[in-house]
C-alpha positions in Angstrom: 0.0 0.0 0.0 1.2 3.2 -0.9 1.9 6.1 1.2 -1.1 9.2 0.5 0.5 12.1 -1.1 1.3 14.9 1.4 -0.9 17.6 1.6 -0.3 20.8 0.1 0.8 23.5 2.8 -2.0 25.8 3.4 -1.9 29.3 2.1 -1.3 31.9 4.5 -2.5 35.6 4.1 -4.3 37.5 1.6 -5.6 35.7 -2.0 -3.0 36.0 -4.7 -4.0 37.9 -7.8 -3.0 37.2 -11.1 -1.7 40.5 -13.6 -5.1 39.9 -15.7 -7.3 40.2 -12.4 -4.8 43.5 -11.2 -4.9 45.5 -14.4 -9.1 44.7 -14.3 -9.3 46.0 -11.3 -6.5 48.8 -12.0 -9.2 49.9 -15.2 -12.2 49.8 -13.0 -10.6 52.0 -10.8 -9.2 54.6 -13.4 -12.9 54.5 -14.9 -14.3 55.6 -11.6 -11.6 58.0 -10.1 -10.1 59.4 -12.9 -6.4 57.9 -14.2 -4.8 61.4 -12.6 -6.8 60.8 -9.3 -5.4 57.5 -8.8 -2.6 56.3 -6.8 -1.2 52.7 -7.0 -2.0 52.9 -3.5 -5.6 52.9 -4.1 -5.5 50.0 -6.9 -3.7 48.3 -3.9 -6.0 49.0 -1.1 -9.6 47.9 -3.9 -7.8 44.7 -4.3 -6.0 43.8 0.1 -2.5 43.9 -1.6 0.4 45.9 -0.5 2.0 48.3 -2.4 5.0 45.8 -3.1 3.0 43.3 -3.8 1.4 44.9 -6.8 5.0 46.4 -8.0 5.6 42.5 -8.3 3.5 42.7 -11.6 3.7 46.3 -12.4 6.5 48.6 -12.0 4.1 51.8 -12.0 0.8 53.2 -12.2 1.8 54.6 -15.8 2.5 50.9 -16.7 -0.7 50.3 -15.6 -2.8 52.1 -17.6 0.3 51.4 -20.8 -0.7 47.7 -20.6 -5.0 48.2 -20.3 -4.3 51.0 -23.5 -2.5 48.4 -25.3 -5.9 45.9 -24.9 -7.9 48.6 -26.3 -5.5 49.5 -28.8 -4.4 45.8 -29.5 -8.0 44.6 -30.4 -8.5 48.0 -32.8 -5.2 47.1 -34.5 -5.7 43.6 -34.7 -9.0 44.4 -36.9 -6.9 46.0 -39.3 -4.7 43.1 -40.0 -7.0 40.3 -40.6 -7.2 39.5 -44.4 -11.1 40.8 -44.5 -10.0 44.6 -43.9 -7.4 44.4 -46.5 -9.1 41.9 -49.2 -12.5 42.5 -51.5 -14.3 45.6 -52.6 -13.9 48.4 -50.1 -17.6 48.6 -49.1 -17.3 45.6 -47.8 -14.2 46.2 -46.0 -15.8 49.1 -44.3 -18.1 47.0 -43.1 -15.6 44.3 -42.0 -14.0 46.9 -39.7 -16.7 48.6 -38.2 -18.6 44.8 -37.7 -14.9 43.6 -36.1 -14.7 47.8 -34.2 -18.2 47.3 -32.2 -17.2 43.0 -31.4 -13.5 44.3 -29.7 -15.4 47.5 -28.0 -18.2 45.2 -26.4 -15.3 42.0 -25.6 -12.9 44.7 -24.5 -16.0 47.4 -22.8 -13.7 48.4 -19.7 -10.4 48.9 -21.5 -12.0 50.8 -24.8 -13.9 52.7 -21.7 -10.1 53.8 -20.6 -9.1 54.8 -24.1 -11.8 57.2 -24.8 -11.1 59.0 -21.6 -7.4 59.7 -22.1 -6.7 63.8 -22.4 -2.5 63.3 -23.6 -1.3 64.4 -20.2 1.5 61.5 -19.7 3.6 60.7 -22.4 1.7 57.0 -22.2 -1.6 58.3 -23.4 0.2 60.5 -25.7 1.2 57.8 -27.6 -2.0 56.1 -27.2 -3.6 58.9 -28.9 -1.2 58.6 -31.6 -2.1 55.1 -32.1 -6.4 56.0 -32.3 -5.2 58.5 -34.9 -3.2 56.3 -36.5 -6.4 53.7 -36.7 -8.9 56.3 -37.3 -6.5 57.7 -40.6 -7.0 53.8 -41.9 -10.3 54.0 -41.6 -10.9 57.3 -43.6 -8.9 55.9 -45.9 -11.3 53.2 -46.6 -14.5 55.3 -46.4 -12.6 57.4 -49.1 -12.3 54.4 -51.1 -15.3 53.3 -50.5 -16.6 56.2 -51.8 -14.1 56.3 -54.6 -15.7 52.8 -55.8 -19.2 54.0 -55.8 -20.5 52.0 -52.8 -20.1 55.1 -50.2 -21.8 58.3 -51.2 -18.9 60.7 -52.2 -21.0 63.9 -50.9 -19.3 64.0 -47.2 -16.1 64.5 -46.4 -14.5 60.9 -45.5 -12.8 62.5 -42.1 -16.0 63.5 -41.5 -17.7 60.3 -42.2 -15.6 58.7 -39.9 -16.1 60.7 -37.0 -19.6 60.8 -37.3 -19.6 56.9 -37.3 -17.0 56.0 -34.7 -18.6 59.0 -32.4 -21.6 56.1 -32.5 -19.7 53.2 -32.1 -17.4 55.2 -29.2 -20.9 56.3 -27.5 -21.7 52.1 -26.9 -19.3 53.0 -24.1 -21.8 55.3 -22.1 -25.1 52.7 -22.0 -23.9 49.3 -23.4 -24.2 46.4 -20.8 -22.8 43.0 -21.1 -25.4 41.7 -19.1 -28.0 43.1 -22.0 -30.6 41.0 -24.7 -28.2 42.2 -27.4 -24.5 40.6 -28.0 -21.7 41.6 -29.9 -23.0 40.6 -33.3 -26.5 41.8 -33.0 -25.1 45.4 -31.9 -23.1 45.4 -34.8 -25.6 44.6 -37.0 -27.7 47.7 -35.5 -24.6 49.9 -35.7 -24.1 48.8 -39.4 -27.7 49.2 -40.4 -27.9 52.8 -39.0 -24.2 54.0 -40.1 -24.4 52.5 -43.3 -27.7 52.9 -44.6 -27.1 56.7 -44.3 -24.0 56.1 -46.2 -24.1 54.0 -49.1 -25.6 55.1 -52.4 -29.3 54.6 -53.7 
């Protein structure tokens, strides 16, 4: 008969915390404070960590919110690069990117929340911004195409276009609940019908 397997040692003090569960909880509290109103030493206190116990993850509040800007940022991006924004008539590439823009903002609510609250006062959400121009240049781009091909109607300006539609998608961020009837796909279907119908040509 074999000896039973020694027991584990029993944990002693707080619950550890994974980085994923410290930058959620980092983002939640960004979202309700204000990124300039909060210390580490709050993020600490929402989650019973110490200070140094945090630092173990993340060297700074500023890498922080670097790392929850990059989710955002990162799932934007990643649209961009999949063969269906870059292949096919550009009407349907629009479509595409705003479909694959409302599925990252509802998977990735908290961190796109962040994004469209940075003002450019660290050199973090300076580049950030740089980044959300970057993306929002690739999309007029393809609205100009778009329009060029004769799907899009060619009288509004295509920087114009595209703040008018993302300033819908970015509102989802004010009222959308996970917890809703409608999912990612339905949403975008709604977003699509109502950005686009105004859009293409008759």
């Amino acid at each position: 008969m074999t000896d039973a397997p020694a027991s584990a040692p029993a944990r002693r003090g707080r619950p550890g915390y994974d980085p994923d569960q410290i930058l959620a909880a980092a983002v939640d509290v960004f979202i309700a404070h204000g990124y300039d109103a909060t210390s580490v030493a709050a993020v600490a206190e929402r989650l019973g960590l110490t200070k140094s116990a945090l630092y173990h993850h993340f060297d700074s509040k500023e890498h922080l919110l670097g790392v929850a800007l990059d989710e955002a940022l990162g799932g934007l991006e990643g649209v961009l690069a999949q063969p269906g924004a870059s292949a096919g008539a550009a009407g349907e590439r629009l479509e595409f990117v705003l479909r694959g823009a409302v599925r990252v903002l509802v998977e990735k609510l908290p961190y796109v929340t962040l994004l469209l609250r940075v003002r450019g006062n660290t050199e973090v959400e300076r580049d950030a911004l740089e980044r959300r121009r970057a993306f929002d240049h690739r999309i007029t781009a393809l609205v100009r195409d778009a329009q060029t091909e004769g799907s899009v109607r060619a009288d509004v300006d295509p920087s114009v276009a595209t703040r008018l539609v993302f300033g819908m998608v970015n509102s989802i961020v004010e009222w959308y609940r996970p917890t809703g009837a409608e999912g990612a796909d339905d949403l975008a279907d709604d977003v699509l019908r109502v950005a686009l119908d105004g859009l293409r040509t008759r």
